[in-house]
Every structure is written in C-alpha cells, then in structure tokens.
LOPAVO-643590 format. One record per residue (C-alpha): residue number from 0; residue in three letters; x, y, z. Coordinates in nm, 2 decimals. Layout:
// residues N
+-----+-----+--------+--------+--------+
|   k |   r |      x |      y |      z |
+-----+-----+--------+--------+--------+
| NUM | ala |      X |      Y |      Z |
...
+-----+-----+--------+--------+--------+
***
This chain:
// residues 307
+-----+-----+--------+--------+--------+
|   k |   r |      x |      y |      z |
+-----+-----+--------+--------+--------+
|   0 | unk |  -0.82 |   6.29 |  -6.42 |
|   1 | unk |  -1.00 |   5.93 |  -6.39 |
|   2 | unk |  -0.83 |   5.71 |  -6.58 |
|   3 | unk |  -1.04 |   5.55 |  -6.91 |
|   4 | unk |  -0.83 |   5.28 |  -7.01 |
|   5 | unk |  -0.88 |   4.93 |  -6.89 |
|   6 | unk |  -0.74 |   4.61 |  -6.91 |
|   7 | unk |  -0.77 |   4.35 |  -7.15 |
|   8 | unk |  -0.66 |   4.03 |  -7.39 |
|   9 | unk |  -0.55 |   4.12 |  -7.76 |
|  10 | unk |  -0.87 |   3.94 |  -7.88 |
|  11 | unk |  -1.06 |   4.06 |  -8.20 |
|  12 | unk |  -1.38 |   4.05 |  -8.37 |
|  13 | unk |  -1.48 |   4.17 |  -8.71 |
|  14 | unk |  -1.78 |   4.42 |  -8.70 |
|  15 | unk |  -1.90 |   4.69 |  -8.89 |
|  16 | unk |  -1.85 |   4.92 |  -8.57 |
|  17 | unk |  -1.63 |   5.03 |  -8.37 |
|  18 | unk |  -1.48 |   5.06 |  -7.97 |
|  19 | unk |  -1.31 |   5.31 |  -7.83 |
|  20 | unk |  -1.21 |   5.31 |  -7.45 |
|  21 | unk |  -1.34 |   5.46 |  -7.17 |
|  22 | unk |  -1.43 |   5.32 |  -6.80 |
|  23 | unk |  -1.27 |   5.10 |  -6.54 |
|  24 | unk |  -0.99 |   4.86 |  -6.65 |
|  25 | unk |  -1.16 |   4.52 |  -6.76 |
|  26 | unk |  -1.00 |   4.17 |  -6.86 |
|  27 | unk |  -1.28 |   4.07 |  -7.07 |
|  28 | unk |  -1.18 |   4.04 |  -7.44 |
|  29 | unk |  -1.35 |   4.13 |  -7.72 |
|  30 | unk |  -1.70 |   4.00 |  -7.76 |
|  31 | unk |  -1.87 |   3.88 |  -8.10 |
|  32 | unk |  -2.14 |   4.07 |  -8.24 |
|  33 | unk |  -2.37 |   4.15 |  -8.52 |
|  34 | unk |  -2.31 |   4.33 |  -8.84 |
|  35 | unk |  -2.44 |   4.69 |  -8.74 |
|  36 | unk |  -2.71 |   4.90 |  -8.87 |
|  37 | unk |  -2.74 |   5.17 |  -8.63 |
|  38 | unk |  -2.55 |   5.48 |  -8.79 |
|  39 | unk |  -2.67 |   5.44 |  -9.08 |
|  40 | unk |  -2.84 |   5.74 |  -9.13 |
|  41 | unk |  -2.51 |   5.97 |  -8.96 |
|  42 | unk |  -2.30 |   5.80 |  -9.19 |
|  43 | unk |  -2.44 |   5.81 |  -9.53 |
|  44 | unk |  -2.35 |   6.14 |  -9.57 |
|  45 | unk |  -1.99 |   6.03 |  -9.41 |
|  46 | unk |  -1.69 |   6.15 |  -9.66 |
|  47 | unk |  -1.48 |   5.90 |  -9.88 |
|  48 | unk |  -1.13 |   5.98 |  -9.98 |
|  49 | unk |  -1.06 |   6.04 | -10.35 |
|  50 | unk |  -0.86 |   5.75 | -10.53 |
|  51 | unk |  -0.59 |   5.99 | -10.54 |
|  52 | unk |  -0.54 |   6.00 | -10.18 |
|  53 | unk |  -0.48 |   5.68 | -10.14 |
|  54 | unk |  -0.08 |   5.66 | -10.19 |
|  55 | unk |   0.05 |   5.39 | -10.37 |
|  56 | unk |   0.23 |   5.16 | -10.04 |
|  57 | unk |   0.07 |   5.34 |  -9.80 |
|  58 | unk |  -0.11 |   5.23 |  -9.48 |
|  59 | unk |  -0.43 |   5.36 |  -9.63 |
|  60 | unk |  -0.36 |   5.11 |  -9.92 |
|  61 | unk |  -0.30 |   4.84 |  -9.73 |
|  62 | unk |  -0.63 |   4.90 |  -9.51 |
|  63 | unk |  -0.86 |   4.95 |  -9.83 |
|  64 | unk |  -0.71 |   4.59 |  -9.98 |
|  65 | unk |  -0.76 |   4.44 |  -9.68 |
|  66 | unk |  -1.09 |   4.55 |  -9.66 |
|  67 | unk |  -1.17 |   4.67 |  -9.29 |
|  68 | unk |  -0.98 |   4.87 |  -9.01 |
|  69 | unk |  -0.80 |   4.75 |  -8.73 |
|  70 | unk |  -0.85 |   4.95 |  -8.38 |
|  71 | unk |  -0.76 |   4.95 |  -8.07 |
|  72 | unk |  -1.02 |   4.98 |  -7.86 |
|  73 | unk |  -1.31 |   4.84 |  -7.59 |
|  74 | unk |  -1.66 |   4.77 |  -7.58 |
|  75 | unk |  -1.79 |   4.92 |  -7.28 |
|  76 | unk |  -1.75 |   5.27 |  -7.25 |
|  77 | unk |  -2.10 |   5.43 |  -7.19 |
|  78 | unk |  -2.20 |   5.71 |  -7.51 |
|  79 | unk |  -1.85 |   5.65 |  -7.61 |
|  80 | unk |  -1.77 |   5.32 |  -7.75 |
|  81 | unk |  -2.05 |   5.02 |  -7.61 |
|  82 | unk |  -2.20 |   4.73 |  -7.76 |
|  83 | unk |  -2.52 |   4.73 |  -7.69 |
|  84 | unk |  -2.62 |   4.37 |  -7.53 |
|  85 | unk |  -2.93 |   4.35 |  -7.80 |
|  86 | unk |  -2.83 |   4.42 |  -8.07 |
|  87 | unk |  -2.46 |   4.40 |  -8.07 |
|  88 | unk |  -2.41 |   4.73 |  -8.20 |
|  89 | unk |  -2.09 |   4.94 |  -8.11 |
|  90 | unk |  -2.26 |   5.27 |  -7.97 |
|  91 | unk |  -2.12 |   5.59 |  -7.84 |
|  92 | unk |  -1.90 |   5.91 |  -8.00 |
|  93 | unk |  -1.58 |   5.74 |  -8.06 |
|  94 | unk |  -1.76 |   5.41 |  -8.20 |
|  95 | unk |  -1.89 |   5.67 |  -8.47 |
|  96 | unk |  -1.56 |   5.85 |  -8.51 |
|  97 | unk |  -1.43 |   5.53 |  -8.62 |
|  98 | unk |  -1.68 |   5.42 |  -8.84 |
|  99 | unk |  -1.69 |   5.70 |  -9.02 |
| 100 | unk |  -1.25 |   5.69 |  -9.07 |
| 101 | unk |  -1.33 |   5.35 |  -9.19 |
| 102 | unk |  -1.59 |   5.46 |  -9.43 |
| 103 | unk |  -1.34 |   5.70 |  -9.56 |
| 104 | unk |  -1.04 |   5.52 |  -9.62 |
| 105 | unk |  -1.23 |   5.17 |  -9.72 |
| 106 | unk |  -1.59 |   5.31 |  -9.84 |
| 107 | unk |  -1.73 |   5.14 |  -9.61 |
| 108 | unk |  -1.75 |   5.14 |  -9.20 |
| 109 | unk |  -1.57 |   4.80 |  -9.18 |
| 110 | unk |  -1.38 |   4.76 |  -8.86 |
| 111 | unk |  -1.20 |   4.49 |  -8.65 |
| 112 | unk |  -1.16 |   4.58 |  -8.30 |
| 113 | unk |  -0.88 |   4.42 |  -8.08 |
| 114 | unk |  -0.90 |   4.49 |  -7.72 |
| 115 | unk |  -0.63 |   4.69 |  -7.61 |
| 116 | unk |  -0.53 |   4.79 |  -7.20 |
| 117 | unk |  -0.34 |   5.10 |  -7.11 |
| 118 | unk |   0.00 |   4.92 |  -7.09 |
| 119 | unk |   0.01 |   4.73 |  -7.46 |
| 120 | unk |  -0.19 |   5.03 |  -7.71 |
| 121 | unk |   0.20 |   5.15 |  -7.78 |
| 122 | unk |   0.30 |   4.78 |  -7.87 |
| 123 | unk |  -0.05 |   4.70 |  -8.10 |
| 124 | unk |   0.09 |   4.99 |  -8.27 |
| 125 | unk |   0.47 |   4.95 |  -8.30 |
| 126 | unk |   0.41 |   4.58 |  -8.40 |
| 127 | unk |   0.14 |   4.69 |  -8.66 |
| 128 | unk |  -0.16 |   4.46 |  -8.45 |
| 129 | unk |  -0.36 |   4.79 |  -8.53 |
| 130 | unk |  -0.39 |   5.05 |  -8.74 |
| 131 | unk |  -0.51 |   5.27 |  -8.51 |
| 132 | unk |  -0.61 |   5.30 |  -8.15 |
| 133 | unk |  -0.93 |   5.52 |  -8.06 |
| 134 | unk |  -0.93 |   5.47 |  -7.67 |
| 135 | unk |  -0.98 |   5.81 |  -7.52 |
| 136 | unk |  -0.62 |   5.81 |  -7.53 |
| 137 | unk |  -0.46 |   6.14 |  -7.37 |
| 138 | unk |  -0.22 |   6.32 |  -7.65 |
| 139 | unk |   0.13 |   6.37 |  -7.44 |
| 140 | unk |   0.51 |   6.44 |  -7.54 |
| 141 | unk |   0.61 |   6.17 |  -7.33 |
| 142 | unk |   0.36 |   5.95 |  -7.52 |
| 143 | unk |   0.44 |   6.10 |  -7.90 |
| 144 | unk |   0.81 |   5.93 |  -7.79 |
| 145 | unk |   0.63 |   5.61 |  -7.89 |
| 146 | unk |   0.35 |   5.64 |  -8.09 |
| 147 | unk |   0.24 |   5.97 |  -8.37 |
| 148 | unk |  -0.12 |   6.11 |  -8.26 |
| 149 | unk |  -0.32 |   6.26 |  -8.53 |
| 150 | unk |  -0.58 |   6.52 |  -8.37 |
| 151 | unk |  -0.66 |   6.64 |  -8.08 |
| 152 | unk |  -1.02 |   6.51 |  -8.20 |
| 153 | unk |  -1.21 |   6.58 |  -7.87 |
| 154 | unk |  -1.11 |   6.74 |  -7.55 |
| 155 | unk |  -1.23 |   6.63 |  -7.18 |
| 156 | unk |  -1.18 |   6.77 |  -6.88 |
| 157 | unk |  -1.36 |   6.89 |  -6.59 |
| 158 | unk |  -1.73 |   6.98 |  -6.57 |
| 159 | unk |  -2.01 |   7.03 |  -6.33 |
| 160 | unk |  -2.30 |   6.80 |  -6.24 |
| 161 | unk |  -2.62 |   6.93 |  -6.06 |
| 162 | unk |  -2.93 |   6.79 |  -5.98 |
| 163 | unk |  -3.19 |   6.81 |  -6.26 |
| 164 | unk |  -3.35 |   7.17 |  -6.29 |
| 165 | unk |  -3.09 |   7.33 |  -6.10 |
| 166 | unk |  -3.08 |   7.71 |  -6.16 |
| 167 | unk |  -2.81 |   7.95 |  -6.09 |
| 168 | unk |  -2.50 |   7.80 |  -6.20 |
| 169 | unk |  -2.32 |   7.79 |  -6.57 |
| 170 | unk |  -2.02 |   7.83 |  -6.54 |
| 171 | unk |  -1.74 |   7.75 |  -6.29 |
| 172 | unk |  -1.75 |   8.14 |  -6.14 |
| 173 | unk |  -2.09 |   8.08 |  -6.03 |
| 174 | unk |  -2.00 |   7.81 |  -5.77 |
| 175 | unk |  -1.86 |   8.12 |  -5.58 |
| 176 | unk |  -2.04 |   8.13 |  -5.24 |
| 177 | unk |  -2.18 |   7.78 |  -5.27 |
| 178 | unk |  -2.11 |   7.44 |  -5.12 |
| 179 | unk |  -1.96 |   7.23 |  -5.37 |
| 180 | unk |  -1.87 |   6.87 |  -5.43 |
| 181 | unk |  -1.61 |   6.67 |  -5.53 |
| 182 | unk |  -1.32 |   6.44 |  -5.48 |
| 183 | unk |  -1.09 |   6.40 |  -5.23 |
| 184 | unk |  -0.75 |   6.39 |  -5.36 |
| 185 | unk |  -0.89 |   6.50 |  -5.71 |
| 186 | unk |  -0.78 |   6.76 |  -5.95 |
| 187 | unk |  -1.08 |   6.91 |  -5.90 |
| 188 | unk |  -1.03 |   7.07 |  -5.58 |
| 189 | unk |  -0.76 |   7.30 |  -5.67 |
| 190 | unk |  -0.93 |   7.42 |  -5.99 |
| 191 | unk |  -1.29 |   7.52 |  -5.80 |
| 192 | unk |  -1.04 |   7.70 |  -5.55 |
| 193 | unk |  -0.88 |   7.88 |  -5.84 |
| 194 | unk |  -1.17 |   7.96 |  -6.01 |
| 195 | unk |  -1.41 |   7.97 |  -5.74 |
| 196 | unk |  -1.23 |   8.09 |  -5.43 |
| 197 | unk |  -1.51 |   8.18 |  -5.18 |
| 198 | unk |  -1.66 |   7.80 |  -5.30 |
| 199 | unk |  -1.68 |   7.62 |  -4.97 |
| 200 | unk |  -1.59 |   7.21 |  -5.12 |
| 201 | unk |  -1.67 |   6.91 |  -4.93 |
| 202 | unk |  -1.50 |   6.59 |  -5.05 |
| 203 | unk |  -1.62 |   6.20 |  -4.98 |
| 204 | unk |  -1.36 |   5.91 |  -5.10 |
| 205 | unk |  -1.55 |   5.78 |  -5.43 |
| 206 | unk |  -1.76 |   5.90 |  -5.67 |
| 207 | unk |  -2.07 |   5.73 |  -5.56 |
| 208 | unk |  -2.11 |   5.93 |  -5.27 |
| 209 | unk |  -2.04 |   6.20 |  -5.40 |
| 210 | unk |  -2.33 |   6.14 |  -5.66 |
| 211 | unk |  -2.49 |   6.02 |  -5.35 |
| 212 | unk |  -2.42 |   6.36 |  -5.14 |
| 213 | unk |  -2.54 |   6.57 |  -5.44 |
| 214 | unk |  -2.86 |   6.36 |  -5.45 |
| 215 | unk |  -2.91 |   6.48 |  -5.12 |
| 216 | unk |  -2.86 |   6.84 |  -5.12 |
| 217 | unk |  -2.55 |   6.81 |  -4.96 |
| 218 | unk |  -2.41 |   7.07 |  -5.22 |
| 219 | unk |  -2.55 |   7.18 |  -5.50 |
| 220 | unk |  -2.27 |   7.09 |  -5.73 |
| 221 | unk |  -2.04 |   6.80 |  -5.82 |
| 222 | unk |  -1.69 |   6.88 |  -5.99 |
| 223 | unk |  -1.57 |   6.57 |  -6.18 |
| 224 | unk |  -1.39 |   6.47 |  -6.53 |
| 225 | unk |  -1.69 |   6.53 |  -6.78 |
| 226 | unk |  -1.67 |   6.20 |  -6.91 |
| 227 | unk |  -1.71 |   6.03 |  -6.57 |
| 228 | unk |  -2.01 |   6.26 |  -6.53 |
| 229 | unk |  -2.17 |   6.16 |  -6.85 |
| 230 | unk |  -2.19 |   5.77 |  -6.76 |
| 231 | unk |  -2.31 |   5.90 |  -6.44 |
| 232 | unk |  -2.57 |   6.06 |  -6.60 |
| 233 | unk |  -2.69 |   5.82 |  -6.84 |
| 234 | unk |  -2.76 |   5.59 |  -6.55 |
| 235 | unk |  -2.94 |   5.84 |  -6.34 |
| 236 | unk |  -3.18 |   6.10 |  -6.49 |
| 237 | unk |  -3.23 |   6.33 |  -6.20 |
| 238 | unk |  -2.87 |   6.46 |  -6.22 |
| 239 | unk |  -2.76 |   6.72 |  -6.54 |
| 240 | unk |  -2.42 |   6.84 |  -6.71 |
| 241 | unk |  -2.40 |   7.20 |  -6.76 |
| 242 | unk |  -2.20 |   7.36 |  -6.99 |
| 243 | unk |  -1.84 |   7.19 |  -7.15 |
| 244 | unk |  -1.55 |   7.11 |  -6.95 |
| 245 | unk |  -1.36 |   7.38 |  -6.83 |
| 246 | unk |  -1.05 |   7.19 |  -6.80 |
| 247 | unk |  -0.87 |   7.05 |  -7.15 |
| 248 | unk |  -0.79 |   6.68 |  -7.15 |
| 249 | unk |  -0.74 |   6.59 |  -7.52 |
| 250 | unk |  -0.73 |   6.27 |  -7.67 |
| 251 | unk |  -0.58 |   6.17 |  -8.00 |
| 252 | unk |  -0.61 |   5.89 |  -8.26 |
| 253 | unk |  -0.34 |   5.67 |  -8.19 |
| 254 | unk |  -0.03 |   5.57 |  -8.48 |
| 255 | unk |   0.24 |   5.40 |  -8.56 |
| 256 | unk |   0.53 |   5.64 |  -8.49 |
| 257 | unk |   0.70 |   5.80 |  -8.75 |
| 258 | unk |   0.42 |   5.72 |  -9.00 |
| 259 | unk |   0.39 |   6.05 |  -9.11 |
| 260 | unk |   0.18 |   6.02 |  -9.46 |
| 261 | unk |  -0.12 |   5.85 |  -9.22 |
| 262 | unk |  -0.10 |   6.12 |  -8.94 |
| 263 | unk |  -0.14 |   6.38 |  -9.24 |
| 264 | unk |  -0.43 |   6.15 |  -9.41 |
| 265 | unk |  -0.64 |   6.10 |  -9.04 |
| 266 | unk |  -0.52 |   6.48 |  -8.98 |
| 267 | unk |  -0.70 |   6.63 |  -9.32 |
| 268 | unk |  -0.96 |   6.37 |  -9.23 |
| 269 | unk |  -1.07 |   6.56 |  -8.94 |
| 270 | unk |  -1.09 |   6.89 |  -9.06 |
| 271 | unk |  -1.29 |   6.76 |  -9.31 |
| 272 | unk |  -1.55 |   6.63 |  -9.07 |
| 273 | unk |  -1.53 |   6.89 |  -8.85 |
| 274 | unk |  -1.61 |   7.16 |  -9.13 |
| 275 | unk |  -1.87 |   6.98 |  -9.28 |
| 276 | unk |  -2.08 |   6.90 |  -8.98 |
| 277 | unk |  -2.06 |   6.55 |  -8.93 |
| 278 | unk |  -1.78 |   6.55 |  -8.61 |
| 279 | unk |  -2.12 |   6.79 |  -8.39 |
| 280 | unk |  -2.35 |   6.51 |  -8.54 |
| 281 | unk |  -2.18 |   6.28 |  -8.38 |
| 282 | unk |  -2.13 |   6.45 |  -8.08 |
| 283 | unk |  -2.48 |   6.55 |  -8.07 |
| 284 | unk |  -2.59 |   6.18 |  -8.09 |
| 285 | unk |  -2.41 |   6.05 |  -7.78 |
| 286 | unk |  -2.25 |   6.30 |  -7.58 |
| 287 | unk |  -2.49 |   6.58 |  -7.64 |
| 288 | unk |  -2.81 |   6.32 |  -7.54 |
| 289 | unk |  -2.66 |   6.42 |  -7.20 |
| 290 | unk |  -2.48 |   6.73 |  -7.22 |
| 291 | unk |  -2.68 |   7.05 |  -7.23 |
| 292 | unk |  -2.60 |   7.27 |  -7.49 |
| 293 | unk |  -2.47 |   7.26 |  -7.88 |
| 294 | unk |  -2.18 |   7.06 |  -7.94 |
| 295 | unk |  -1.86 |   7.20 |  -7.84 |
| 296 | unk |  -1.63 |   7.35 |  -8.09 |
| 297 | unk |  -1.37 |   7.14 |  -8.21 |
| 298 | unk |  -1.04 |   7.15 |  -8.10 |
| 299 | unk |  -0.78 |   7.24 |  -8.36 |
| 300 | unk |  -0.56 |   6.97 |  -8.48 |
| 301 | unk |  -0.22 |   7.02 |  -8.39 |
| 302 | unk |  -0.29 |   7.26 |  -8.11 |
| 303 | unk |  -0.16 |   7.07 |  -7.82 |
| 304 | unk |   0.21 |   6.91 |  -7.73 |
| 305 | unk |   0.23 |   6.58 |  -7.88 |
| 306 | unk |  -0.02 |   6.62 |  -8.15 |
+-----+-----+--------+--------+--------+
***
C-alpha cells in the first residue's frame, strides 16, 4: 500500500479542528489557524458522553479538565485531514472524526494537534505528548506491541479509477478481458491477476503516468490504494472512483498501550456513531464528494488483529 504517514516536528497548535495523516512524508510543523466554523452543522447533532462515563482518574478526565484533545496528526491530507489555506479550517473525514471524539469527551470539538511522522506516533503516545493519534494509522500486531488501537474506524485498500463516464466496469471481475493499469512493483498487480485473470495490466514507475496513461486511453482502468485515488481525483475531475476498495487496509485510533478503560471509552464511542448515522455523514462529506456510491459500511470494531 502507499504509505500516508509523513514526516514532521512535534509542533502544536490549538484549534477547534482536527488532522489526521495522509500523503507524502513532510517536515513542515504544524501551522496556526483560525478557530473553525465549518462542521458545525455535522456536529451539532454529534453525541456527548454522560457524566457518568467519565471515570474518576481517567484519561477522559484529564482531557475534559484540561479542556481540549491532544492528536497526533497532519494538516495536509486531501478529504482527510487539510487546513484549508483561507480559512484555516481542518477539513477532511478524519479531521471530522476527531472533532466529533472531542465533542464527546469535552462537549465541545476542542483539539490541539501536534505533528507527528511515522517513526515518533508510538513515542507521542508512550510519553503521553498525545492523547490520541488519528493518522490513517494501519491497525497491526506488531504495532498493538507498542501502542492499544481502538477501532478499526475505516478501512482502505484497493480500488479502481476510470475516466469520467466510464461504463462497463463495477467491480474488480469486470476488468476481465480488459487492459488495465497500475503500478509496477505494486500490490495491485497480483490482486487484478487473482481476481481478474484474463486482465491484460500494463505498469509505468509512478502514479502520474499512470493517471497520465489512463487519461489517454491507454487502459481503461487504474488499480491503486483508494485513498491515493481520492486526492487524485479531487485534483482532476475527468477521472472517477467506482465502487469501495476491494482490498481491507484498516486504520485505528491510536493509544497509549495498556490503557484499557480509554480503548473501551473510544471503542463504545464508535459504535455509537456508527449506529446513529453520523460516522456515513462524515464519510459522505469528504470521501463520498468523490467516491460513487453510499458510504461504505462500517467495519466492526475489534474485527481485525491488533484491534
């Protein structure tokens, strides 16, 4: 899968928004910006957690007296987690997820984001720099040896891009018979051979010409991570996502390890929000302004190694 984490200083700025991480590693730290407005109207429905879930000596006592939530996480992952350079709103599906976890712990969506790379998110954690780190981070055993991941909260993987008003193809079997992109060297050329075996794929070293070779007919399809495929399509209109990946890549909200009464707390969060609607709303308001389709069913906390 393309890596999402980047590179940065352990800088922080207090917003009412959020970051997550996903894109190209970056040094730049974390950048100053307004109190937010946009949201609004997603989270006023947003849950808050009854007094009585907030244990005495807990970590979601200590966030609600200090007053805001600490997160790991970046600022410019496209329809994930990116300030958005006029009004210096965090934007994007995990910016939302972490308002809204903020909102229910503090009763309001009061966050402080600290840039985190790939490298340090396990020390921010250990060392209790944040409470949390939303950074499209991949849910793993090796990983769960460090750090405890509530969720899976969202799962990525691989999907298919074609060019805008495309017929024929919604799902990976349909690519049978076809000349397909993607890749070389990339995950994505064993799974269109497994599930597409009379698929004839044609690889180019980067992903811009293989946006490039789509643009020009050079096969009607482009296999990639979904997520990659999303920025790419934000930036250019005449390509479309169909469908939800078909491979699982799922990210969890990163804790402290061993802090079990949290990781039950964000856990019981989620099925909350999932059940009531507002995890598709949020979906539906930055990944689904590019992705075809209803929003995805969620996947089940718990359900993967790790989690």
């Amino acid at each position: 899968m393309v890596s999402l984490k980047r590179m940065a200083a352990v800088a922080a700025v207090s917003l009412v928004g959020l970051s997550a991480c996903a894109g190209t590693d970056s040094g730049s730290s974390a950048v100053p910006g307004a109190a937010t407005s946009g949201g609004n109207d997603l989270l006023a429905g947003a849950p808050v957690a009854a007094a009585t879930d907030i244990l005495p000596g807990s970590t979601m006592e200590k966030i609600k007296k200090r007053g805001e939530l600490i997160v790991g996480g970046s600022l410019d992952a496209p329809l994930l987690s990116q300030q958005n350079p006029v009004t210096g709103e965090i934007e994007g599906f995990d910016a939302d997820m972490g308002k809204a976890l903020a909102k229910y712990i503090i009763g309001e969506p009061k966050v402080k984001i600290v840039n985190a790379a790939s490298e340090t998110r396990e020390a921010l954690l250990s060392n209790g720099t944040v409470d949390v780190v939303l950074q499209t981070y991949t849910i793993t055993p090796e990983r769960a040896e460090q750090v405890a991941f509530a969720g899976p909260y969202y799962s990525s993987g691989l999907t298919i891009a074609v060019k805008k008003g495309a017929t024929g193809i919604t799902k990976p079997e349909d690519l049978n018979g076809k000349t397909v992109i993607a890749g070389a060297n990339t995950p994505a050329i064993p799974a269109i051979k497994k599930l597409a075996p009379q698929a004839e794929i044609v690889t180019f070293g980067s992903d811009p010409e293989c946006m490039q070779a789509l643009k020009q007919d050079r096969g009607v399809a482009y296999v990639q991570d979904e997520t990659l495929l999303i920025a790419n399509a934000q930036k250019d209109p005449s390509i479309q996502i169909i469908g939800s990946p078909f491979t699982s890549d799922p990210y969890g909200i990163g804790l402290k390890h061993g802090d079990e009464q949290f990781k039950k707390f964000v856990n019981d969060w989620l099925v909350k929000i999932q059940g009531d609607g507002l995890w598709q709303k949020t979906w539906k308001n930055s990944l689904g302004t590019v992705v075809q389709g209803e929003a995805p069913t969620p996947p089940q906390i718990g359900s993967v190694p790790g989690s």
